[in-house]
Backbone as CSV, one residue per row, in Angstrom:
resi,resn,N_x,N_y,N_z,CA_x,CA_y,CA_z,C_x,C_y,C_z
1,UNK,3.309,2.533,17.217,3.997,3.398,16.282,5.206,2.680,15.649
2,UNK,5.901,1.749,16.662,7.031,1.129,15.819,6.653,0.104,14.631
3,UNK,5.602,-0.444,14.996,4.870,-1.475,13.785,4.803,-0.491,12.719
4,UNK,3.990,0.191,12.495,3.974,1.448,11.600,4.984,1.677,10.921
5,UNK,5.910,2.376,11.626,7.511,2.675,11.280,8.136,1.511,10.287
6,UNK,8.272,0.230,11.013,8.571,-0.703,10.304,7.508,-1.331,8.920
7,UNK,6.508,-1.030,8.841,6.130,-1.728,7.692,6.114,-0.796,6.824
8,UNK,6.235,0.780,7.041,6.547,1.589,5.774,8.225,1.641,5.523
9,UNK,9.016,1.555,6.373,10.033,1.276,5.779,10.216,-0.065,5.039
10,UNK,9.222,-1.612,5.238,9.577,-2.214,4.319,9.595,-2.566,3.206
11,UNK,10.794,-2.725,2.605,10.967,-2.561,1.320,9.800,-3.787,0.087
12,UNK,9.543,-4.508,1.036,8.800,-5.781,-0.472,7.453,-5.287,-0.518
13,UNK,7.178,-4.253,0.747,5.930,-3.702,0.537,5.360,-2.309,0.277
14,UNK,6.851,-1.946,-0.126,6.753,-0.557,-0.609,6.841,-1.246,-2.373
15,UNK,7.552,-1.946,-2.633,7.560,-2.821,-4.008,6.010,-3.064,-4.610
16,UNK,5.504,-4.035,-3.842,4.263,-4.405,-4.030,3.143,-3.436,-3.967
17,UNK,3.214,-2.423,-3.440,2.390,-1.743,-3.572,2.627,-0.738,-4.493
18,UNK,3.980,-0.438,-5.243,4.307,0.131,-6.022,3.707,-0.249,-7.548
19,UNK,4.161,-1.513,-7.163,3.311,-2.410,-8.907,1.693,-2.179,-9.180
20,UNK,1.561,-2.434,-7.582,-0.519,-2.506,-7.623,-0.654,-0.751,-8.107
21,UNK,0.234,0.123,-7.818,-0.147,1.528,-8.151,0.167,1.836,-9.705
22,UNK,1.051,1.232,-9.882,1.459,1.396,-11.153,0.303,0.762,-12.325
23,UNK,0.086,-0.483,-12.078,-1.329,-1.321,-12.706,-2.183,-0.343,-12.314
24,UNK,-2.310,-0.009,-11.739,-4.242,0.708,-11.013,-4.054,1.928,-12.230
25,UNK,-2.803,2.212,-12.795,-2.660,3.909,-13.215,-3.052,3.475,-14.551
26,UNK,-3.025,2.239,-15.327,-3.560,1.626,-16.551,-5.120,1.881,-17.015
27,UNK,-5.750,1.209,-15.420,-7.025,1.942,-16.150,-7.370,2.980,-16.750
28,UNK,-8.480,2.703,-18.199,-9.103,3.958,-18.405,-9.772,4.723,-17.190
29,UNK,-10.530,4.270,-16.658,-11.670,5.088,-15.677,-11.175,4.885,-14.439
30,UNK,-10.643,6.193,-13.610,-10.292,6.135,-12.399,-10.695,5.767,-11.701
31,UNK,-12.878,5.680,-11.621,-12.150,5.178,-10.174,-12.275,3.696,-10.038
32,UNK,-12.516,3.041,-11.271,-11.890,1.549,-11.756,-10.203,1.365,-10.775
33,UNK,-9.655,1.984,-10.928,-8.323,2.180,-10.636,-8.168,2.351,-9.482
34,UNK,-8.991,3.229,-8.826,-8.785,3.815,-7.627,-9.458,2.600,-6.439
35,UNK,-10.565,1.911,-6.858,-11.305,0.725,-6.196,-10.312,-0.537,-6.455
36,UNK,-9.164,-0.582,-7.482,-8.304,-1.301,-7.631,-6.998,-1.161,-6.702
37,UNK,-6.589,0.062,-6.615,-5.781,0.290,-5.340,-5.900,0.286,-4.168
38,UNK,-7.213,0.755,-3.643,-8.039,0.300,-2.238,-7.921,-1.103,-1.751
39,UNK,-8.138,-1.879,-3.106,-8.554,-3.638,-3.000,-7.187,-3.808,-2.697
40,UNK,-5.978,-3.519,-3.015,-4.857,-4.341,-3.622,-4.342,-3.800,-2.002
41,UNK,-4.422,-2.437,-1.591,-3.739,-1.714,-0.595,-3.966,-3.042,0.797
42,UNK,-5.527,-3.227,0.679,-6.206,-3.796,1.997,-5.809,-5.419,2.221
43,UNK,-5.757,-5.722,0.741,-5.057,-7.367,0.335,-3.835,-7.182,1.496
44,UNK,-2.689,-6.419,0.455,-1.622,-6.340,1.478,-1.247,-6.192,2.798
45,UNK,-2.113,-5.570,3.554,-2.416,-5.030,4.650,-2.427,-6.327,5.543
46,UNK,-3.320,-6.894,5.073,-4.044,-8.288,5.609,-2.949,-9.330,5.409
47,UNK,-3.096,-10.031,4.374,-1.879,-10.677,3.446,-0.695,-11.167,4.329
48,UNK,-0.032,-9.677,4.117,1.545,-10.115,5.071,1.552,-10.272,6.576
49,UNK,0.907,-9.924,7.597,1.053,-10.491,8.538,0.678,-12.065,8.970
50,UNK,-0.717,-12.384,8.438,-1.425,-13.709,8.216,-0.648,-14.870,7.559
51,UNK,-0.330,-14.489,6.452,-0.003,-15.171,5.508,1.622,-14.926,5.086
52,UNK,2.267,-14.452,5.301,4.393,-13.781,4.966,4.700,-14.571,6.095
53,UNK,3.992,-13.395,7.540,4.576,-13.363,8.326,4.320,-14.526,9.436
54,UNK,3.371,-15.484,8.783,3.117,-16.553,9.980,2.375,-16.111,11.387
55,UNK,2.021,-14.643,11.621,1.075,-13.971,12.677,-0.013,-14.703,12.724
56,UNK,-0.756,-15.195,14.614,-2.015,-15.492,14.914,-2.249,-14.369,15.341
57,UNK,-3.686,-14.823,15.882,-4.421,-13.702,17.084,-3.921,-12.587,16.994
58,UNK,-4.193,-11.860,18.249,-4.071,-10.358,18.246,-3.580,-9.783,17.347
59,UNK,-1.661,-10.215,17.460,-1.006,-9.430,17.057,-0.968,-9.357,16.352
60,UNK,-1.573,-10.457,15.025,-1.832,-10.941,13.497,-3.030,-9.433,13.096
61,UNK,-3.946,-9.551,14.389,-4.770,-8.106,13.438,-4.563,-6.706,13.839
62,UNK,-3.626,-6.811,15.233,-2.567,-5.389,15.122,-1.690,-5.453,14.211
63,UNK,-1.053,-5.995,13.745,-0.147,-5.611,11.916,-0.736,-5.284,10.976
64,UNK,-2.027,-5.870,10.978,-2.920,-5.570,9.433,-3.400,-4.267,9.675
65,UNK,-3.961,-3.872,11.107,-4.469,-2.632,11.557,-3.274,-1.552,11.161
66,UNK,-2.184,-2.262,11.688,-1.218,-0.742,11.568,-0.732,-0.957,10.145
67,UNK,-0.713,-2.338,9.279,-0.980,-2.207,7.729,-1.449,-1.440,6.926
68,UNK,-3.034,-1.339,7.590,-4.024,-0.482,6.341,-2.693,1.134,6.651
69,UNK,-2.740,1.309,7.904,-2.229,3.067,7.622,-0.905,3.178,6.626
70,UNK,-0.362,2.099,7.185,1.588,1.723,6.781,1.305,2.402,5.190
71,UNK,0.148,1.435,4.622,0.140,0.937,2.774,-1.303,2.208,2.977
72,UNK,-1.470,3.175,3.355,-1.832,4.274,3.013,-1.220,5.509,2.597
73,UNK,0.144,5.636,3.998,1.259,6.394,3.386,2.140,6.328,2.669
74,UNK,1.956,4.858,2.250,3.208,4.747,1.040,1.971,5.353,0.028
75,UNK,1.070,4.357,-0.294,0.253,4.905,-1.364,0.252,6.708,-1.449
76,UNK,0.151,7.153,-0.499,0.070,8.785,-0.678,1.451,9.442,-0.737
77,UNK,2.469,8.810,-0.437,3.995,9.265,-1.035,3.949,8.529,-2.597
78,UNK,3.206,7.807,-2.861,3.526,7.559,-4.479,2.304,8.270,-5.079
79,UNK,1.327,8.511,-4.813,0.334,9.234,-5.560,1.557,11.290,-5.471
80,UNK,1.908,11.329,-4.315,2.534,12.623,-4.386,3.681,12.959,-5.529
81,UNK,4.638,11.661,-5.115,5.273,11.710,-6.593,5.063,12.119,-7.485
82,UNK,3.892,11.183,-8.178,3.379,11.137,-9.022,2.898,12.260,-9.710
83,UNK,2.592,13.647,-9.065,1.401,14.136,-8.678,2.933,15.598,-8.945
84,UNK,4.002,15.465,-8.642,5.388,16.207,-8.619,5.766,15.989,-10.326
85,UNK,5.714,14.693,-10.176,6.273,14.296,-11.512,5.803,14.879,-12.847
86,UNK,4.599,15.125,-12.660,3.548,15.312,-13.800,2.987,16.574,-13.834
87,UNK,3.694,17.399,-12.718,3.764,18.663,-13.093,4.894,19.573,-13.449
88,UNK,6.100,19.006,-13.040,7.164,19.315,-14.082,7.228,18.878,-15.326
89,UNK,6.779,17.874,-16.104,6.720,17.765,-17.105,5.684,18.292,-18.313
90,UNK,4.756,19.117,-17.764,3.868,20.209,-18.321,4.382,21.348,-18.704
């Protein structure tokens, strides 16, 4: 749970996944977009422990594991936003 904790509070990957959401929202056809945010979510997931963070073994695919969820709930606090945003402005 603390891995968790810590990779949604971090900030370069609440960033990065902010941009990949923001690009994904460009497409015409959602779920162009939506298979674009999946890809980009799972990149990251993987990505920073392997590759940022210098992680082997285990603990390299317990970060990515507790990754995919981390860069799920950010993704679903920015789809919610989003989702807030765009109905006050109706």
């Amino acid at each position: 749970m603390a891995i968790v904790t810590a990779q949604v509070l971090d900030p370069v990957r609440i960033v990065v996944l902010g941009i990949i959401f923001g690009v994904t929202r460009l497409a015409s056809n959602w779920t162009v977009g939506l298979l674009g945010l999946v890809v980009g979510a799972v990149i990251v997931a993987f990505a920073f422990p392997f590759l940022v963070l210098g992680q082997t073994g285990m603990l390299a695919e317990m970060s990515a594991l507790a990754g995919l969820l981390a860069n799920a709930l950010v993704v679903a606090v920015l789809m919610g936003l989003t989702r807030l945003r765009r109905g006050r402005s109706c």
